[in-house]
N, C-alpha and C positions, 0 to 999 in steps of 0.2 A: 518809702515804698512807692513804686511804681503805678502811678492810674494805669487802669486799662483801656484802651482806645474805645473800645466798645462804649464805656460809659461816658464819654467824651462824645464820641458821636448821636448817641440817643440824648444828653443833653443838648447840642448842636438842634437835633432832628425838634427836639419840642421845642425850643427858641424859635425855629424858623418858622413851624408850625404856629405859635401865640402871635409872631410877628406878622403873619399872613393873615390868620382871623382877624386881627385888630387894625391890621391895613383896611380891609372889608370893609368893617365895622366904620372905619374911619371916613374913607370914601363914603360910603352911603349915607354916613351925619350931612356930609358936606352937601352932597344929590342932594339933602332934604327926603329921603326916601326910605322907608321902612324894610328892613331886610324880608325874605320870605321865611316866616314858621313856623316849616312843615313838622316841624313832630314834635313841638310845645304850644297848647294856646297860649293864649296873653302875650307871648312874648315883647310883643307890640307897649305895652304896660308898662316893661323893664328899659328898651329902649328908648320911652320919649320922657322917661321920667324926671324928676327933681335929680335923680342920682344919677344920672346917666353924664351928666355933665359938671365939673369944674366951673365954675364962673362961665365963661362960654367956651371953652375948650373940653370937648367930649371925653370920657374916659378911654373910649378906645385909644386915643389917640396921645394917655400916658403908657397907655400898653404898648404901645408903638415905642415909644423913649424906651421903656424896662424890657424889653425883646429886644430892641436896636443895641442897647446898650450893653446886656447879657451877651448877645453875636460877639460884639466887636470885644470885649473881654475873653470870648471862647477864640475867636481867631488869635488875638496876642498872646493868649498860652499856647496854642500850639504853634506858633511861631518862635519863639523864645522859651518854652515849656517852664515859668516862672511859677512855683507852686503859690505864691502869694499874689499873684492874677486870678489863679482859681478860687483860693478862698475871696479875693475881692465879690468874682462872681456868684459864690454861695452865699454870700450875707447881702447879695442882691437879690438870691433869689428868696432869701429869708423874710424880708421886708416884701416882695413880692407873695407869698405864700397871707402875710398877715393881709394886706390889701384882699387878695382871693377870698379869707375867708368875714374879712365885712363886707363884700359884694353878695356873696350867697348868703349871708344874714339876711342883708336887705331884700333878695331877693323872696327868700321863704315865710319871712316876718316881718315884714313891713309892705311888702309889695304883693304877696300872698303871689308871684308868679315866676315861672323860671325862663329864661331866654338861652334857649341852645349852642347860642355863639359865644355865652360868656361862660357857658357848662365850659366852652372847650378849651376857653381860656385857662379856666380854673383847672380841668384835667393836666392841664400842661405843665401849667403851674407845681403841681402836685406831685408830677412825674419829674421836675427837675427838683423841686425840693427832697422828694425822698433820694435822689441820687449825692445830691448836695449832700445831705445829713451822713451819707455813707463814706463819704469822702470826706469831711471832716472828720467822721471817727478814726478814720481807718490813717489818717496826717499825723 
């Protein structure tokens, strides 16, 4: 069966979208500089926390590898339209999806705080998994 372009591009659209927050996120570990936010307190909380970083490499900044890496698997299918690039891509964004939701764990129960920019990660996230999951049924 044929993808439709449509869900190829809105998965594209959130890739690019996770990889531009997480760029952010990324840059401003490196400033040393707290992002502004405006429409969660604490945020601040989630950002300089234990969890915020890998040994000294920041989370955003695997978010950047799992978006980078999502792109350039979404360009290779539509270059060659190899259905087995796409499922590669979907069981990336599977592993992706399970990272999302131990971040919002930590977030709600253990840090009792939410950070806006990782909401958006995780929206993305979520929005490429359930197109993932439709595509894999529908193969």
């Amino acid at each position: 069966m044929q993808i439709n372009r449509w869900l190829i591009i809105v998965l594209f659209s959130a890739a690019l979208i996770g990889f531009a927050d997480s760029a952010y996120l990324t840059a401003q570990h490196i400033r040393d500089v707290i992002p502004p936010c405006v429409v969660l307190n604490n945020c601040e909380l989630v950002l300089t926390s234990k969890y915020a970083s890998v040994g000294p490499v920041p989370v955003s900044a695997l978010g950047i590898l799992y978006y980078g890496t999502l792109l350039v698997l979404l360009i290779a299918y539509l270059d060659v339209w190899n259905r087995r690039i796409l499922h590669w891509a979907c069981w990336l964004v599977s592993a992706g999806m399970l990272a999302s939701l131990y971040f919002v764990y930590v977030q709600l129960f253990i840090l009792g705080a939410l950070c806006p920019y990782c909401l958006i990660s995780t929206l993305m996230t979520l929005i490429l998994f359930s197109i993932s999951v439709y595509i894999m049924r529908i193969d």
